[in-house]
N, C-alpha and C positions, 0 to 999 in steps of 0.2 A: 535542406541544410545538412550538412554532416555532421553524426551522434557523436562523434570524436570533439570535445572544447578546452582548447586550451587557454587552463587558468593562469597561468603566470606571465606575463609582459615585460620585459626586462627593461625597457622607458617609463613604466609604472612608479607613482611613486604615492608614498603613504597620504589615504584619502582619497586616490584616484576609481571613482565606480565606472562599469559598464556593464551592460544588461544582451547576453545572447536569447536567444529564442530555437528552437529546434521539432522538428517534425521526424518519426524515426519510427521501423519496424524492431515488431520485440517477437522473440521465439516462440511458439505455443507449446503449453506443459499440461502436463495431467498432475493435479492436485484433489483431495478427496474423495479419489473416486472418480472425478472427472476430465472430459478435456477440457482446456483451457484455451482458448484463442485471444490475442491484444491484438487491438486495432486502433491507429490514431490516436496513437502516443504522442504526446508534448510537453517539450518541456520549457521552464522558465528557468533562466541563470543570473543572479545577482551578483558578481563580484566586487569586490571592495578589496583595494591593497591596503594592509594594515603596515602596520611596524615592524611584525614580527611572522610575515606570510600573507597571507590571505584570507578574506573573510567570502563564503558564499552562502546563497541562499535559493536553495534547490525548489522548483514546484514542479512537479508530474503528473499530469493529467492522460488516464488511458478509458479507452473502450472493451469491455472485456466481453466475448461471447461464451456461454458458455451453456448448461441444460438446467432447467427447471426442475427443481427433487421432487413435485407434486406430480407434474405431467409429462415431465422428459423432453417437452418441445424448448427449441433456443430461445436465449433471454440475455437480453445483454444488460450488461452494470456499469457504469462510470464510476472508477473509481479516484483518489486524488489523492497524493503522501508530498512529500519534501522532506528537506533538512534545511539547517541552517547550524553552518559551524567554522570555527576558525581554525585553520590548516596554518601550523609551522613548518611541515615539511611538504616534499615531494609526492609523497606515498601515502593512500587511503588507503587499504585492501575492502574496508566492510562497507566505502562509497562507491569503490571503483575507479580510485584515481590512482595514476601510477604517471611517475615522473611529471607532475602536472597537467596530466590531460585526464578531463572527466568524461568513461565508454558509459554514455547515458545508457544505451540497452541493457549492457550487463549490468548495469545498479538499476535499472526495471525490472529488471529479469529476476534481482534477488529480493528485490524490496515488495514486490506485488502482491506475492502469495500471503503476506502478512494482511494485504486490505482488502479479501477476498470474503467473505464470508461462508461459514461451512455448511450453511443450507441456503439456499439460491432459490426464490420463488415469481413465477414469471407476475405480471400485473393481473390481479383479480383473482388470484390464489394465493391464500396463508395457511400456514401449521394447522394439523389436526390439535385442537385444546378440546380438553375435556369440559364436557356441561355443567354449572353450578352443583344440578346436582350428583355429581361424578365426584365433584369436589370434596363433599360432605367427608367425613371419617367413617370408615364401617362400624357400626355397633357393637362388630366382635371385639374390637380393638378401643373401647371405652374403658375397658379394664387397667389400661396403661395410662391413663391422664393421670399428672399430677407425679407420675415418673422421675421424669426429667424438668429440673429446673429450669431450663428456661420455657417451659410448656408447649412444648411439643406433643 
């Protein structure tokens, strides 16, 4: 289906919904350090004509590849965002609507890197944490207890 949807119907009338559905490639970027690859992008489109514009309700589900910070080997993440908002006018810039047509990639493409996480671990590998007793306070640094009011 094409990532190009357009929201406004001009037969539409207040209360009228329909639900598009879209499968769609999204550009691959380098974000933290990394590269970034989407794959199997989809999305979900709820429209609703209200009174005063339009009411939608965005779901985006993608496939993201991208490297493991433990071992460098690929690891892919599912990620998922949306919106859901009521459009008086023609023109989104920060959706990606412009004259009533929503460019689902370019609002992938901007909306992503917010649901990325900035350390990426493939399955059966997590964070180096320190040992309980790593935890402990050094002894040198007993001298400062009772410093700081909230007891640190």
């Amino acid at each position: 289906m094409d990532a190009l949807i357009p929201l406004k119907r001009p037969d539409a009338r207040p209360g009228d919904y329909r639900e598009e559905t879209a499968e769609y490639d999204v550009e691959s970027f380098d974000l933290y350090g990394r590269h970034h690859e989407v794959s199997g992008a989809r999305a979900k489109i709820g429209i609703t004509r209200v009174s005063e514009g339009i009411h939608i309700d965005l779901q985006v589900r993608a496939t993201v590849r991208t490297t493991c910070d433990r071992t460098l080997e690929p690891v892919e993440i599912e990620v998922c965002f949306g919106e859901s908002e009521v459009l008086s006018g023609p023109n989104y810039p920060e959706l990606s609507i412009e004259d009533w047509t929503l460019d689902l990639p370019r609002y992938t493409r901007s909306a992503i890197p917010t649901e990325i996480p900035m350390q990426v671990f493939a399955p059966g590998t997590e964070p180096v944490r320190p040992s309980l007793e790593e935890e402990r306070v050094d002894p040198r640094w007993r001298g400062l207890d009772g410093l700081f009011a909230s007891g640190f």
